[in-house]
N, C-alpha and C positions, 0 to 999 in steps of 0.2 A: 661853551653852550650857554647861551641864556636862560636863565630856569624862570620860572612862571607861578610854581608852588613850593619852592624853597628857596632859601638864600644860605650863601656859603660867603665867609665872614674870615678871612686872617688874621691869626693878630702874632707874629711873631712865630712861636712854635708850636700854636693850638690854633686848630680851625671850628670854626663854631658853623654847625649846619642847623639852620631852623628852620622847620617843617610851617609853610608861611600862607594859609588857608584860613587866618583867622574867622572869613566869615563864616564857614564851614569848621568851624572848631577844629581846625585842624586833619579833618577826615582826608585818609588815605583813599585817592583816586587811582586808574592805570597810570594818568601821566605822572602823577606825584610820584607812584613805582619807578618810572622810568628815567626819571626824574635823578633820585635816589641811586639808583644802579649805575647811573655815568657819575655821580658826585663821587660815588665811593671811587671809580674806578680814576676819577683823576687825585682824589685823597691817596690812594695806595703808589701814585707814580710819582709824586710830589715826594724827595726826598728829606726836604727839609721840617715836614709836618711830623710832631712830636707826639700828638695827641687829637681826638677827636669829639668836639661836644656837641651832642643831639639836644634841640631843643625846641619847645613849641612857641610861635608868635601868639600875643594872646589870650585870652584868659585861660586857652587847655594848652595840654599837649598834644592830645592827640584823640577823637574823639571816635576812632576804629576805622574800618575802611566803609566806605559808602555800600554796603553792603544790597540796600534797599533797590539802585540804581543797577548794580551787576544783577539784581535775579529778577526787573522788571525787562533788562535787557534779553537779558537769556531768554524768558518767558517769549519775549518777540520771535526773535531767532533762537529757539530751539534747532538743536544740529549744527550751530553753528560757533568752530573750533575754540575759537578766542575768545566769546561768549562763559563757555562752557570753564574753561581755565581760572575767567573771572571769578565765578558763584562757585566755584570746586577751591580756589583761597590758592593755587597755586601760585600767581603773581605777585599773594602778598607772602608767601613763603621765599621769594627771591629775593625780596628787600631782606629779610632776616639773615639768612644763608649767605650776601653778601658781605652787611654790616659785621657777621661773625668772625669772616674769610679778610679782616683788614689786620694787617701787619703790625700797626700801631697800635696804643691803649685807647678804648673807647669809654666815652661817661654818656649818662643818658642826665639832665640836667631837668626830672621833670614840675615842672612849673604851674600842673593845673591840673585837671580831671585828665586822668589816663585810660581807659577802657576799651573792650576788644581789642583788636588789632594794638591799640594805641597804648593798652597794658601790656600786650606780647612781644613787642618792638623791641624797648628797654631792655629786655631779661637776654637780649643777646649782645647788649653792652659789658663790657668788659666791670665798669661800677653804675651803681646807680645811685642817685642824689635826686632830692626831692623838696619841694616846698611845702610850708607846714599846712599850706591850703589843700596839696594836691592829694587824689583821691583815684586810687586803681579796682576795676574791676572786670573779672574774667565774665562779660554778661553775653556768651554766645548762645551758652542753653536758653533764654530767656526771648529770645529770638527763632529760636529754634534750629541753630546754627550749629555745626558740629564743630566743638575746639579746635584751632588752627595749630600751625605748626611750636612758635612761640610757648605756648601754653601745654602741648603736651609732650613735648621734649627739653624744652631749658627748666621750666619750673619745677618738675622733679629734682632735677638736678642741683636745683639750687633751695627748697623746701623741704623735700623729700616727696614721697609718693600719696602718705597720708593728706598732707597742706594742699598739696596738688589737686589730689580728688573734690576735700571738700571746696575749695573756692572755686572748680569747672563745672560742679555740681551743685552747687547753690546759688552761683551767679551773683554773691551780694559784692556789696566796693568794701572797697577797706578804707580806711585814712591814711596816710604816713605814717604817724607811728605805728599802729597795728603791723603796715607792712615792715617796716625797719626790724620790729620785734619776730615778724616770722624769717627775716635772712633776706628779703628782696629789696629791700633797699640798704643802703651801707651808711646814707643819713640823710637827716632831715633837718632844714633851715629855715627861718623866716623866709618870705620869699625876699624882701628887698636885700639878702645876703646872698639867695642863691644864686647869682654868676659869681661872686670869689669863693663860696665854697666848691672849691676843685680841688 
């Protein structure tokens, strides 16, 4: 498949998938979903792939999903199925649920401002690794957006339920270290190191 919004990168027995929207900061779209969902599925049939690393082209990683676009959509076509799945977050809950469901080790390699969607991604990566720029935060309330999936089932898991509430409920970013310090990241690096910090 020819992809349009990511690129998928060999190098031996790591494949590097980069989420490739830069003008869009990286924001998750359907297609980029769709996108993502055939990657994994050829990642998981590929026996020789060891490992897998998510990354953003860019100055983000990931800058959440185009949120603004799915609920002006919806608003058009009200009642209408696919619409509706969009602003309801379940499309971007199938990127997550796949990435989790891969066979191999995953890293999230994040390189820049990570946010909504683009902070909940990551936390279904098996590590995560971050550049000293980069900058996550759960800002759904702030939109007035109900926490997706990402945020209110992996980040317990990995913060506990207290860390959890307060960052879905205050909506503020953290920096790297902050997050390395709360358990969500496993480290942080200059950015010109982080592709060999693996």
């Amino acid at each position: 498949m020819a992809y349009q919004t990511i690129t998928l990168e060999k190098a031996e027995e790591i494949i590097t998938l980069t989420l490739n929207r830069p003008e869009r900061l990286n924001a998750l779209s359907e297609q980029m979903t769709e996108e993502l969902l055939n990657a994994f599925g050829e990642v998981d049939k590929d026996e020789t792939v060891k490992v897998l690393v998510i990354t953003g082209a860019g100055r983000a990683f990931c800058a959440g999903a185009e949120v603004e676009d799915a609920f002006l959509k919806w608003k058009e076509g009200r009642g209408d199925e696919k619409l509706t799945q969009m602003v309801s977050g379940k499309w971007t809950e199938k990127a997550c649920l796949a990435l989790k469901g891969l066979k191999i080790p995953t890293i999230a390699s994040i390189n820049g401002a990570a946010v909504g969607w683009g902070c909940t991604f990551p936390l279904a990566c098996d590590l995560r690794i971050a550049s000293e720029e980069a900058r996550m935060g759960l800002v759904f309330g702030k939109v007035g957006y109900m926490p997706e999936f990402g945020s209110t089932y992996f980040l317990p898991r990995i913060v506990g339920i207290t860390r959890a509430l307060e960052l879905n409920f205050t909506g503020r970013t953290i920096d790297a270290k902050e997050a390395k310090e709360m358990g969500i990241l496993n480290q942080v690096a200059p950015l010109t190191e982080l592709k060999d910090a693996r």
